[in-house]
C-alpha positions in Angstrom: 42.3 1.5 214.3 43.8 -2.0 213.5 41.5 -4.9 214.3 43.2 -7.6 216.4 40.0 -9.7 216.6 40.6 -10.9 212.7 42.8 -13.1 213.2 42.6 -15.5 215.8 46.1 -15.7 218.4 47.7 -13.1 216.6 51.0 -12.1 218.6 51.1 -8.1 219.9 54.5 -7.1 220.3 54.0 -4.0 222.4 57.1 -1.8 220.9 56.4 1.8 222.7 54.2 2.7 225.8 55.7 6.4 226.2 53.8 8.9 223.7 51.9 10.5 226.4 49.8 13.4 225.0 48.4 15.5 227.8 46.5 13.1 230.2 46.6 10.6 227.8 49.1 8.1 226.6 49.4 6.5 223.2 50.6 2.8 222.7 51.6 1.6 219.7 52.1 -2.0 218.8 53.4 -3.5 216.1 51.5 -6.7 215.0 54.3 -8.7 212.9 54.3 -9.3 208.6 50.8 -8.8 207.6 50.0 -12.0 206.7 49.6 -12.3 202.7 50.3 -15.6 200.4 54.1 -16.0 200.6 56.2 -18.3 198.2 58.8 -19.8 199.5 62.1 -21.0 196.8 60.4 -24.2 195.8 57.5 -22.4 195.1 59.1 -20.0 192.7 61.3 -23.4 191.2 57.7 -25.5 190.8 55.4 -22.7 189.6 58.0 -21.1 187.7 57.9 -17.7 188.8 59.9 -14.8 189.0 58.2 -11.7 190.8 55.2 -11.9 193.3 53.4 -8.9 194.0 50.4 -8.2 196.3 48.0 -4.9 196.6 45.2 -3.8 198.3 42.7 -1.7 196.8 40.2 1.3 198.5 37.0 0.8 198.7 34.5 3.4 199.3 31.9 4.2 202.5 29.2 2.5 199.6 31.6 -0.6 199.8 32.7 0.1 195.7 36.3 -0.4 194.7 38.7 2.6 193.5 41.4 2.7 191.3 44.0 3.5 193.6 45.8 1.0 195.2 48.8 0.0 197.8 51.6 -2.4 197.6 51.7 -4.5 200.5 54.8 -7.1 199.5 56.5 -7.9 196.7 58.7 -10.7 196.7 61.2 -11.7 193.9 63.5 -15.0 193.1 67.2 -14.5 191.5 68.1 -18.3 190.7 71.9 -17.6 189.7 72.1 -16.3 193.6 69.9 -18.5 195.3 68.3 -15.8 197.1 64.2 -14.4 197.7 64.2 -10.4 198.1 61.5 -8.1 197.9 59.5 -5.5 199.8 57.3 -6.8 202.6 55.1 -4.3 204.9 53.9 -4.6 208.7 51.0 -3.0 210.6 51.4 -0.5 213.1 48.5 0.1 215.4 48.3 2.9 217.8 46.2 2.9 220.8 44.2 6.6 220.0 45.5 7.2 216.7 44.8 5.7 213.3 46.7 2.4 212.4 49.6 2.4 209.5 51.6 0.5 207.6 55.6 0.7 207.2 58.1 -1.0 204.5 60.8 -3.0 205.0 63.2 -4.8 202.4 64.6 -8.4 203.0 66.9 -10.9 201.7 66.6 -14.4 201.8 69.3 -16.9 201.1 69.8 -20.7 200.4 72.0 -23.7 199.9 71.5 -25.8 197.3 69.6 -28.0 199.6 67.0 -25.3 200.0 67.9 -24.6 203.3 68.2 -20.8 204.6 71.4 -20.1 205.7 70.3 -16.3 205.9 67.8 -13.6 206.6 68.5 -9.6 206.2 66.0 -7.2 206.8 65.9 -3.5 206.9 63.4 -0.6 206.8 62.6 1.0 203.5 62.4 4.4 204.5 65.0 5.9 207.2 63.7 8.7 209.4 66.1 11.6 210.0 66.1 13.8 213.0 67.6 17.9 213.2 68.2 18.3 216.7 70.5 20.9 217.8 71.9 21.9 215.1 72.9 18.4 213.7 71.0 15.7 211.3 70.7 12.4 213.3 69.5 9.0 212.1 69.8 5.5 212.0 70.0 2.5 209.7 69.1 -0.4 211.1 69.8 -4.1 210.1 68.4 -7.6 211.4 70.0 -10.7 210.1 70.4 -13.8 211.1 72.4 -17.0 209.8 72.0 -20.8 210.2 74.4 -23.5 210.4 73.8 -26.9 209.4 75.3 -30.5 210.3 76.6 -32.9 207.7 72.9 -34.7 208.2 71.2 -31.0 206.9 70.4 -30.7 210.5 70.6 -27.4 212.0 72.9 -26.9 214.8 73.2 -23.0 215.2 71.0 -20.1 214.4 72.4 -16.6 215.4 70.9 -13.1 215.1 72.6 -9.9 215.5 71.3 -6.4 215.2 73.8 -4.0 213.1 73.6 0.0 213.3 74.9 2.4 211.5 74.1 5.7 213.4 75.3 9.5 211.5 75.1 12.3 213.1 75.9 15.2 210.8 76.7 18.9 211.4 74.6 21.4 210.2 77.6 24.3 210.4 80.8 21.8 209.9 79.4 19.1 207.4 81.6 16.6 209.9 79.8 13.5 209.9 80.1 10.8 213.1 79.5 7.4 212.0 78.9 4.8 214.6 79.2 1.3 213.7 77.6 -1.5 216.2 76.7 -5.4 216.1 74.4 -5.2 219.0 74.1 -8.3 221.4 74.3 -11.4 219.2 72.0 -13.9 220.3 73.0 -17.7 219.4 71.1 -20.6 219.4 72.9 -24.2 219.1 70.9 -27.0 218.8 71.8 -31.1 220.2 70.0 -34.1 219.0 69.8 -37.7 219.2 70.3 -40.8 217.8 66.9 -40.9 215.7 67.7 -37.3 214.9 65.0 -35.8 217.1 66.3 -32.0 218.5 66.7 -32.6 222.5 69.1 -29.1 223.8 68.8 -26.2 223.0 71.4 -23.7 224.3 71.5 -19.8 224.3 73.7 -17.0 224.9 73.6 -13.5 224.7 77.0 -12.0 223.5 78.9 -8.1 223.5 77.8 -5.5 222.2 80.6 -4.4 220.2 81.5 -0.9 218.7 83.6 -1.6 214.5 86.0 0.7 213.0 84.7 3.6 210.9 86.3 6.6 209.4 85.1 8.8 212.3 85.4 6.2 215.2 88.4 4.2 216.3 87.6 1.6 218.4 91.0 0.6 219.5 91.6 3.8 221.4 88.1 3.2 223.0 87.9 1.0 226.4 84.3 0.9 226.1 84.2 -0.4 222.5 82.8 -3.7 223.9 79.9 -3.9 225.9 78.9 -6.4 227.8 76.1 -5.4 230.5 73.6 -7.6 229.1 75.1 -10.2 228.1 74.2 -13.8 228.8 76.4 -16.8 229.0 75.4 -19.9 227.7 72.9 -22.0 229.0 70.2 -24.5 228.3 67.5 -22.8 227.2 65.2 -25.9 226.0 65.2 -29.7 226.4 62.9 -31.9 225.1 62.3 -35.4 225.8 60.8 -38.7 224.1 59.1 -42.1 224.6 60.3 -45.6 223.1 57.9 -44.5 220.1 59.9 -41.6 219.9 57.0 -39.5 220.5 57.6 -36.2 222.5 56.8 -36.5 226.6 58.1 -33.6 227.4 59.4 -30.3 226.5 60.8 -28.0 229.6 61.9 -23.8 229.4 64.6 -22.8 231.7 65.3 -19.2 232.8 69.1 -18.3 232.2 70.0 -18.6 235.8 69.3 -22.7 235.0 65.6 -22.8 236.8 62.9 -24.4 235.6 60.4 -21.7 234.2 57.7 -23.7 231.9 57.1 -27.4 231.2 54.9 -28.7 228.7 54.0 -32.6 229.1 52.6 -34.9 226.5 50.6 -37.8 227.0 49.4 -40.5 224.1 46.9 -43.2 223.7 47.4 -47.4 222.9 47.8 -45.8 219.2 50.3 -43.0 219.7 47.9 -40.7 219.1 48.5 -37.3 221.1 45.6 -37.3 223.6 46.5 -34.3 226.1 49.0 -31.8 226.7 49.2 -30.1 230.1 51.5 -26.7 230.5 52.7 -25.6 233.9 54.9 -22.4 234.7 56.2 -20.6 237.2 58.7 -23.4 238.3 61.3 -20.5 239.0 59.6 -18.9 241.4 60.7 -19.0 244.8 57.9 -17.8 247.1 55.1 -19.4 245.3 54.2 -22.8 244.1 54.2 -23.0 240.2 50.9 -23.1 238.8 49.3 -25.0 236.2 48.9 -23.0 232.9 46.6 -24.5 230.9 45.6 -28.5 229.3 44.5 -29.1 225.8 42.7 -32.5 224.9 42.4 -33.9 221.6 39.5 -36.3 220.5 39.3 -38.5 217.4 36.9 -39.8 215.2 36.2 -40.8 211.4 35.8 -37.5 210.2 38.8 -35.6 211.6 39.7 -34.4 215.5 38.2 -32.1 218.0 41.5 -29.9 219.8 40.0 -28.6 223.2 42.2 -26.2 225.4 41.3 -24.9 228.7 43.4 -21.9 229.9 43.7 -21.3 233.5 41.8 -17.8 234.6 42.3 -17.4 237.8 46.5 -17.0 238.5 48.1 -13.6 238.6 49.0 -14.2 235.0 45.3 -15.7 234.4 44.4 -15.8 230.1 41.3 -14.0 229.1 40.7 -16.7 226.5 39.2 -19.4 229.1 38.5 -22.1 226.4 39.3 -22.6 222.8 37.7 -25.2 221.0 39.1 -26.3 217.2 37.6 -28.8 214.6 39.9 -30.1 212.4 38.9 -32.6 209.2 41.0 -36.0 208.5 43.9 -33.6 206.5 44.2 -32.1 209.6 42.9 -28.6 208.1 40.7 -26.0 210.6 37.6 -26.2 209.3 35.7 -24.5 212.5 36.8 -22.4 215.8 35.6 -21.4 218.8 37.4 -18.9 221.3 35.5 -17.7 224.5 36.0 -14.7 226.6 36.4 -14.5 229.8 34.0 -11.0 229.5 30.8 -12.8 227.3 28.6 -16.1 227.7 29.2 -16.8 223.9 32.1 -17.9 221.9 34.0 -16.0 218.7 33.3 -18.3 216.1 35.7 -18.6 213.3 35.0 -21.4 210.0 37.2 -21.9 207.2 36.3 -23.7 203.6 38.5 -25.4 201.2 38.2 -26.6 198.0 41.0 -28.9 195.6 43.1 -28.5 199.1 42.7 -24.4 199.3 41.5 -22.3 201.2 38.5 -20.8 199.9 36.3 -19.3 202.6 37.2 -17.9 206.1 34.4 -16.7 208.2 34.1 -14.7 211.4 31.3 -14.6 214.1 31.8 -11.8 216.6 30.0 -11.5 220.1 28.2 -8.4 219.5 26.7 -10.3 216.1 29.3 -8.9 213.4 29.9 -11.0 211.1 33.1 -11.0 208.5 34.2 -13.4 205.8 37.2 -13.3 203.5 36.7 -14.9 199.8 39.8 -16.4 198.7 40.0 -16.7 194.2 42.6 -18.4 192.2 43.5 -17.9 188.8 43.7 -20.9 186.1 47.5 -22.2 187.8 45.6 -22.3 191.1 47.6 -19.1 192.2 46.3 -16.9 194.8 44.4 -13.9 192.6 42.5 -12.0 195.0 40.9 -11.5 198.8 37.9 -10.1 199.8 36.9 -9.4 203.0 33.4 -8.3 204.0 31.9 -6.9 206.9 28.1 -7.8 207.6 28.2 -7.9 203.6 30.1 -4.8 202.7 33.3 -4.8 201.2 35.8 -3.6 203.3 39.0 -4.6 202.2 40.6 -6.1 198.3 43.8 -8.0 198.0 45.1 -8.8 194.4 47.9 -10.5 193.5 50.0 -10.5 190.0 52.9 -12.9 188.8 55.4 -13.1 186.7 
């Protein structure tokens, strides 16, 4: 089963709630890119690199390391095309079944000012399907493009989901091929003056159905879809003092109510001194409800972050206070997350050395402890992880470069 405990505020993005096996169903969620050292271009340019890889290793019930071993990501840098591809994976975690990993390959490209102007990503391995009589799959495309301003500014990010579906006939050979760009989504961004993003607006476009050798979409009325589309509205607005420090920052639902605000407050220093979130501004038969407030607190050896989460509202947290330390670079050097089921705290502590990482520890409730061991070879690259459990080794990352 995947552990969602390591990592503290990891995002779940619940993808399928419908296995049900007998009386019992089986949710599977997807947790996101595991999260390995990445290089971004610059990295490659500065470090002069070519090909990343990463692997984990198995270790033994006796906590020994095998031979065997997995490739988690690989990333590579073409210079001539100013692009970062490669082979990243994801964890898959299943409610009553073991957790798994799947593949996906991306591509990355840039300006000359380093700036993306676009991500593609696809699954490695396409599943196909018999089903009466006919084999049925689908390949499956996410990409998105950026737009910039004359000032390298963004002003337009859109992602689109393109699928090819086949179906092919076991008796006939006759292949359908089904074409779709499914529901754009576009993001264009406003700023002003000081160059300080204040709109964001968002739309939801057609689904539309493109021309293949086995589909003609001109002789097809329904070849554009449109029943979730969204027209454009403002999504996001953010607002400033005379120090040009953020006050405000509000979420609107697209039928142009208020749905979340998030207020800043400073000190005679500028110094952000507490943030208070609110939501539920759309509702109609209900006040909206304050959320949670987070108050920072300064001193000569760094800042303390303190956020309380409300626990009490239909959509109450179950994390009712996070506490953060943070040293004067502004790194985490010790956390504290509370549950609204135990007394004590999960207490997370992190150690750096020559500005890395170095040490990440991990106090559970129930007294488990974990701690991941960060190396770096003679460049200062990222060679290998550990991770131990109550001093076992549970898990080996290594990482090779060319």
């Amino acid at each position: 089963m995947c552990n969602i405990m390591k990592i503290p505020n990891i995002i779940i993005l619940l993808l399928i709630t419908s296995f049900v096996f007998g009386q019992r169903s089986n949710t599977i969620f997807n947790t996101g890119t595991n999260e390995f050292q990445k290089f971004s271009r610059q990295d490659f340019i500065d470090k002069n690199l070519k090909k990343v890889s990463a692997y984990s290793y198995t270790i033994n019930k006796k906590g020994n390391v095998k031979k065997d071993s997995l490739l988690l990501y690989r990333q590579q840098f073409d210079i001539s095309k100013n692009k970062l591809f490669g082979v990243n994976s994801t964890t898959v975690c299943q409610s009553h079944e073991p957790s798994f990993l799947t593949w996906f390959e991306f591509e990355t490209y840039y300006n000359d000012s380093g700036q993306i102007i676009k991500e593609i990503s696809k699954p490695k391995n396409i599943e196909k399907k018999v089903k009466y009589g006919s084999t049925k799959y689908n390949i499956v495309t996410d990409e998105t493009d950026y737009e910039y301003d004359k000032k390298q500014r963004e002003i337009r990010k859109t992602y689109k989901q393109i699928n090819h579906y086949y179906s092919i006939s076991k008796h006939t050979k006759d292949t359908l091929h089904l074409h779709t760009i499914e529901r754009p989504k576009i993001d264009e961004y406003v700023y002003n003056s000081d160059n300080q993003r204040i709109q964001l607006f968002h739309k939801v476009d057609s689904t539309r159905y493109l021309k293949t050798e086995s589909y003609n979409p001109d002789k097809d009325s329904n070849s554009v879809k449109c029943s979730y589309c969204v027209s454009r509205y403002l999504n996001d607005e953010w607002k400033y003092n005379s120090a040009k420090k953020i006050t405000e920052w509000i979420f609107y639902t697209s039928e142009n109510l208020i749905h979340t605000k998030r207020n800043y407050f400073y000190d005679d220093q500028q110094r952000l001194i507490r943030q208070i979130d609110s939501t539920g501004w759309y509702f109609k038969t209900i006040k909206p409800y304050w959320e949670s407030t987070t108050t920072f607190q300064y001193s000569d050896t760094g800042k303390i972050v303190t956020k309380i989460n409300n626990t009490k509202e239909r959509f109450a947290s179950s994390t009712p206070k996070t506490t953060s330390y943070f040293d004067n670079d502004d790194r985490l050097i010790k956390q504290c997350v509370f549950s609204d089921t135990t007394e004590g705290c999960t207490q997370y502590s992190f150690a750096y050395e020559k500005n890395k990482i170095v040490k990440k520890g991990i106090i559970f409730n129930d007294g488990t402890i974990s701690s991941t061991e960060f190396h770096y070879n003679d460049k200062g690259l990222l060679r290998e992880e550990r991770t131990f459990i109550n001093n076992k080794l549970t898990t080996l990352i290594r990482y090779y470069y060319e």
